[in-house]
N, C-alpha and C positions, 0 to 999 in steps of 0.2 A: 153644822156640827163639826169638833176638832178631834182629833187623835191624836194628837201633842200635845202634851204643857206646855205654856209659854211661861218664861219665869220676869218677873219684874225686878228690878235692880233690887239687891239684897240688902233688909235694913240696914246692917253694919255698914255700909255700903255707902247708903242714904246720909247717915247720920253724919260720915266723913264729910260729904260730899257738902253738905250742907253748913261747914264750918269753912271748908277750902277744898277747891273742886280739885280734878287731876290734872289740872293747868295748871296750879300753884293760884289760882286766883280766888278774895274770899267771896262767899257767897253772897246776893246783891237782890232779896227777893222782892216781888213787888205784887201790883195787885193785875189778878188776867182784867181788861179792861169789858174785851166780850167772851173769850173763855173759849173754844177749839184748839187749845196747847195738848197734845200728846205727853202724857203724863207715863214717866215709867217706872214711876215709884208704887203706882196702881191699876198701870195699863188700860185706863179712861182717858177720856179727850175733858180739860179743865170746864171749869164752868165758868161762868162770868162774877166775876168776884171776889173768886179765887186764889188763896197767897200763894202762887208761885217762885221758880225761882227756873234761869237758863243758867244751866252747868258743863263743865267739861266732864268729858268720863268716858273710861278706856274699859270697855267692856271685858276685856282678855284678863287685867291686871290682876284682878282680886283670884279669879279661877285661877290665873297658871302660878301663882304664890301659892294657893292649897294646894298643886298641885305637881308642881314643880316645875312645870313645862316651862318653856322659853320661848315666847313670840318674837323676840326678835323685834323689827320692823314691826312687824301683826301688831304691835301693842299700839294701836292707835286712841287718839284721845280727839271725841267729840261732839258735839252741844247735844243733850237732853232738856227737856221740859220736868221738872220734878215739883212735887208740896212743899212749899217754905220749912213746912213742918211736919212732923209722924203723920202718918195716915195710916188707916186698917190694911192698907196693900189690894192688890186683888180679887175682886169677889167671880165667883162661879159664873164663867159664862159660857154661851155654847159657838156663838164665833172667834174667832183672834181677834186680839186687839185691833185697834185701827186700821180694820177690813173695810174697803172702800171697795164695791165692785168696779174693773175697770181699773185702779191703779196699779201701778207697780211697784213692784220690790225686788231685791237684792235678796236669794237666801246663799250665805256664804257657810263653807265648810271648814271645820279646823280639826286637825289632828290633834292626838294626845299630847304632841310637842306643841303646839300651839300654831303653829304652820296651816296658811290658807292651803286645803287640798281640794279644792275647788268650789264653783258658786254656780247660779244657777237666775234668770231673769223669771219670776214668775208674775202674770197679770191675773189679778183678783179675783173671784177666788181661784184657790190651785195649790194653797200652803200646803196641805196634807198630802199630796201625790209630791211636792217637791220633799218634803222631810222625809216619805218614807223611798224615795230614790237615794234622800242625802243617808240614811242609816243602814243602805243596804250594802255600802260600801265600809267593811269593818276597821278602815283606817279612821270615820268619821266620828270625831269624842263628842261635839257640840255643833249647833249652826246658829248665828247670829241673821235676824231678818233686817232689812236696814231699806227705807225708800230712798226710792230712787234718785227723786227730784232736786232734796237736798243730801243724802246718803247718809241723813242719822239712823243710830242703831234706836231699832223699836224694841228688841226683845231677842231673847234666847230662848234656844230649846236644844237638850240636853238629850242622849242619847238615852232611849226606855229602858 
């Protein structure tokens, strides 16, 4: 069970991304051949079939634009798995996404400036004791979860 929202990349978001990622490169999508792509346009792993697409994308950009903040550096750009095309997003689940007992992940901390205020290594499960450590610290606006192995971002979760 969660007591976080995880949020998947934001339509509008999507819809950029999907003409020309945050690399400046255009989109290139193809078919998942066997389907295990971590998808963050709906926070499922793809299925075999499946018209995907591997994009850049700076997880910070689009928040600290609404928002005014300024990552600086922070603003990094890089590969997602996403749907070639719209998808419903999200459906109601009771784990996190691409929870693998046993792996790891990165939960990292950002200030309302957009500034890393710190991270944190958690091994599977343990999301929920690391977010509500990351929120009890009132400088903490958001946290980005990101694996380890390759350090793509899977998902944010935003301060309740």
């Amino acid at each position: 069970m969660r007591n976080f929202t995880p949020r998947a990349v934001e339509p509008a978001a999507l819809a950029a991304l999907r003409t020309v990622d945050d690399a400046g490169r255009t989109c290139a999508p193809y078919v998942a051949p066997e389907g295990g792509e971590p998808l963050r346009c709906c926070l499922r792993l793809a299925r075999a079939g499946e018209r995907i697409a591997l994009v850049s994308y700076a997880p910070l950009r689009r928040w600290a634009a609404a928002t005014g903040a300024e990552p600086g550096a922070y603003d990094e750009v890089g590969p997602v798995f996403v749907h070639a095309e719209e998808c419903a997003g999200p459906e109601p689940a009771e784990a996190y996404p691409f929870e693998r007992p046993g792996a790891l992940r990165t939960v990292r901390r950002y200030g309302a400036d957009g500034r890393i205020v710190g991270g944190r290594l958690v091994e599977l499960p343990g999301l929920d004791e690391a977010f509500a450590e990351a929120f009890a610290d009132p400088e903490v606006a958001l946290v980005h979860v990101r694996a380890v192995e390759y350090g793509c971002f899977h998902f944010e979760v935003r301060r309740p």
